[in-house]
matplotlib code that plots the C-alpha trace (Angstrom):
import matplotlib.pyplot as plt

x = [11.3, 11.6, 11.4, 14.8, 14.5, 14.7, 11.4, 9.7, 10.7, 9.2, 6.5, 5.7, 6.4, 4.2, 1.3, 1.9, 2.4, -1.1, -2.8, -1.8, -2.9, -6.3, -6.5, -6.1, -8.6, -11.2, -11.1, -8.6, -5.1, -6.5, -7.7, -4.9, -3.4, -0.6, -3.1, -5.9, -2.9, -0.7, -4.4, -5.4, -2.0, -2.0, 1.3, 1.9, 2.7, 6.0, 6.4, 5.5, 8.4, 11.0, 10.9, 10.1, 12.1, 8.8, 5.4, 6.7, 8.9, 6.0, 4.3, 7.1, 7.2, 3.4, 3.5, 6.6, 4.6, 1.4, 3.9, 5.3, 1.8, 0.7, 3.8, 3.8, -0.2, 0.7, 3.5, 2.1, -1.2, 0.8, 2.4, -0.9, -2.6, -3.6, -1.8, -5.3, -5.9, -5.2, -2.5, -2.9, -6.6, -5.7, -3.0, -5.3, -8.1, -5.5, -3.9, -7.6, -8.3, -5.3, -5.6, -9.5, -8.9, -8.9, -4.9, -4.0, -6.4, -3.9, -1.8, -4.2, -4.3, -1.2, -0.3, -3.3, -1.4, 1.9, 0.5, 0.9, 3.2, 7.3, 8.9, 5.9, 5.8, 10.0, 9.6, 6.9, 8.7, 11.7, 8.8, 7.1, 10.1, 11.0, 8.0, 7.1, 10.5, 9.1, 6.0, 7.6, 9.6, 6.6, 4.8, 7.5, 7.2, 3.5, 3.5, 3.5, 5.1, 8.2, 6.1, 6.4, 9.4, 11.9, 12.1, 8.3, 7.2, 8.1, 6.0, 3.1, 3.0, 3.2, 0.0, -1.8, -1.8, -2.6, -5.5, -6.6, -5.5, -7.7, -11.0, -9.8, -10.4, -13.1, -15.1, -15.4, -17.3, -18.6, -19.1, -19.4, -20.5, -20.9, -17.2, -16.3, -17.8, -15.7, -12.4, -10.5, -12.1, -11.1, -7.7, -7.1, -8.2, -5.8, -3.2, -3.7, -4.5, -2.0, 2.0, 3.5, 6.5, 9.9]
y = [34.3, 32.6, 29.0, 27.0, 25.4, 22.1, 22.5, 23.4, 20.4, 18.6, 20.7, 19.7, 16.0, 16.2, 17.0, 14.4, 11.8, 13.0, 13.6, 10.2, 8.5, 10.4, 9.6, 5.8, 5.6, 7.8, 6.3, 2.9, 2.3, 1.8, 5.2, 7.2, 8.3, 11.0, 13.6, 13.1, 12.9, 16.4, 17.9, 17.4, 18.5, 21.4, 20.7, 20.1, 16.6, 17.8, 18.4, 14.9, 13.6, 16.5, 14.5, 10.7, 9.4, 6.9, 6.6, 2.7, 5.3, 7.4, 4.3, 2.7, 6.4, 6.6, 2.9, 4.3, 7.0, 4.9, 2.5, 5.1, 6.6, 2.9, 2.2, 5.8, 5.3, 1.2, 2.8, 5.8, 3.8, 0.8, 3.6, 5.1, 1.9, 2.2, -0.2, -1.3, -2.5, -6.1, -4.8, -8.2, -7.1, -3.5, -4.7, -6.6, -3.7, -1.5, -3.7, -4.4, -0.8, -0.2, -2.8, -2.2, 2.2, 3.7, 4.3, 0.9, -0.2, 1.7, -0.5, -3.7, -1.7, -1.8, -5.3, -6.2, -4.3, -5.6, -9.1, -8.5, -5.7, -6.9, -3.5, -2.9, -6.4, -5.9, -2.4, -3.9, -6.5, -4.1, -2.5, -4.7, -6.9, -3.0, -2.6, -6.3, -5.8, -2.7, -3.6, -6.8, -4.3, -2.4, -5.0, -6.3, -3.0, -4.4, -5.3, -9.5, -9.6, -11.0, -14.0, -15.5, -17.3, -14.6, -16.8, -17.6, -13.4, -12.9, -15.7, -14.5, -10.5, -11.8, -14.3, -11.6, -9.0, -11.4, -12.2, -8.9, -7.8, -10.4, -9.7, -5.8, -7.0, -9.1, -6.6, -4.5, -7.2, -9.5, -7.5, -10.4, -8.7, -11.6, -12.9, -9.5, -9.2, -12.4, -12.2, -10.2, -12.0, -15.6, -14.4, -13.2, -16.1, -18.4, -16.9, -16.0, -19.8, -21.6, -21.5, -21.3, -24.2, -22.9]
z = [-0.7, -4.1, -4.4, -5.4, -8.8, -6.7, -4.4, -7.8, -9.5, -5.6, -5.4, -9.5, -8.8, -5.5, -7.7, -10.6, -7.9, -6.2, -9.6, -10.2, -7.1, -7.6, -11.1, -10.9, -7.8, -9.8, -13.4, -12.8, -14.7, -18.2, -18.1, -16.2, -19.7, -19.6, -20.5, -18.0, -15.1, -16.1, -16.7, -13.0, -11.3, -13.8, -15.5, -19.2, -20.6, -21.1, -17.8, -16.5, -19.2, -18.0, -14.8, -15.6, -18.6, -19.1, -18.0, -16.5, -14.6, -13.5, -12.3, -10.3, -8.7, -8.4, -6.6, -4.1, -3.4, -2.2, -0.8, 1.1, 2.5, 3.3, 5.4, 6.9, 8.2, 9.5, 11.7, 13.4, 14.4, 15.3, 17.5, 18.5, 20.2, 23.3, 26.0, 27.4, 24.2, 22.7, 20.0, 17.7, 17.4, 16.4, 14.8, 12.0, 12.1, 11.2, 8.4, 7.5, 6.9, 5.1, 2.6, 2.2, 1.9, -1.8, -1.8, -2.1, -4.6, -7.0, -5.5, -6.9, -10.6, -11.0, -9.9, -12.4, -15.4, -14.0, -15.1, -19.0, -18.5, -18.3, -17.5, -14.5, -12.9, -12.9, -11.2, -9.2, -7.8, -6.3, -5.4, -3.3, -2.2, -0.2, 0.8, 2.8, 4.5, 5.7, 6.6, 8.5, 10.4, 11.1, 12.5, 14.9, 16.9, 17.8, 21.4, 21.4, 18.1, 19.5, 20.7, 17.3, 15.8, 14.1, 10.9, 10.6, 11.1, 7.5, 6.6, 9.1, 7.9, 4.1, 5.2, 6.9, 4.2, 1.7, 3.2, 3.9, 0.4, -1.3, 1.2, -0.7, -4.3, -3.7, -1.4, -4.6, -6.6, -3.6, -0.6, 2.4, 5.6, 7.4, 6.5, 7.3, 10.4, 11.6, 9.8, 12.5, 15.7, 13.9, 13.1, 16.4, 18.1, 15.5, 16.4, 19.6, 20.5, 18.2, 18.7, 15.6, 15.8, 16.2]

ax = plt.figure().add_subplot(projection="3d")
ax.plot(x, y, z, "-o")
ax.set_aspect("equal")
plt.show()
């Protein structure tokens, strides 16, 4: 059966969006040019621009994308704990891995080129604004979530991945083991052992 000229312009956009992912992880942001991106999903550079009007455009769709694959992951293995297991413990590992796994350092590329770059840090921003919402909402389906003040949670999530995503960036440079070993089993007990105030 032949493919509808919309599942080949999903099926093109699928690989750019991939090709890009891969790219930034492999080489970084400063090298993911046009070129070297349409060259690994196989596509022209004309193609990437019949789809994206600018390559800002490409990279707000590229950080959707891993947005999108981050949230997706949190949400089935938030689902996927086990009920004999304390779900604020797995609730951090899972964050923890998340943060620490290759995806999301395209995440930390971009937010580093976003810095100096007006039109990214703008599309970042919607970007991430989406994205913390839905990561909030994800983490109030964690068994015990609802333990903690509704207004605070925000604050909490926001707190958490911060931390989680700086222990990211630094592990690159600085790996800690030690810290690392610790991080989870301290936060747990913090807020295991401390009532946030209403």
């Amino acid at each position: 059966m032949a493919r509808t000229q919309q599942q080949r312009r999903e099926e093109t956009v699928a690989r750019l969006l991939e090709a890009s992912i891969s790219t930034i992880i492999e080489v970084g942001y400063a090298r993911a040019s046009a070129a070297v991106i349409t060259k690994r999903a196989g596509v022209s550079v004309g193609a990437l621009f019949r789809h994206f009007d600018t390559m800002g455009d490409f990279m707000a769709a590229t950080a959707y994308e891993v947005l999108r694959r981050q949230l997706d992951s949190f949400t089935k293995q938030v689902a996927a704990i086990p009920s004999d297991r304390p779900a604020l413990e797995a609730g951090l590992t899972i964050l923890r891995d998340i943060t620490s796994s290759p995806t999301n350092a395209v995440m930390y590329e971009l937010m580093v080129a976003a810095r100096t770059d007006e039109k990214l840090n703008g599309t970042l921003q919607h970007v991430l604004q989406q994205y913390a919402s839905k990561i909030c909402d994800a983490a109030r389906a964690l068994p015990g979530a609802d333990r903690f003040p509704q207004e605070k949670f925000p604050v909490l999530v926001a707190l958490l991945t911060n931390t989680f995503d700086g222990a990211a960036m630094l592990r690159a440079v600085l790996p800690q083991p030690d810290i690392e070993n610790e991080r989870i089993a301290l936060l747990t007990l913090l807020l295991s052992g401390v009532g946030l105030p209403g």
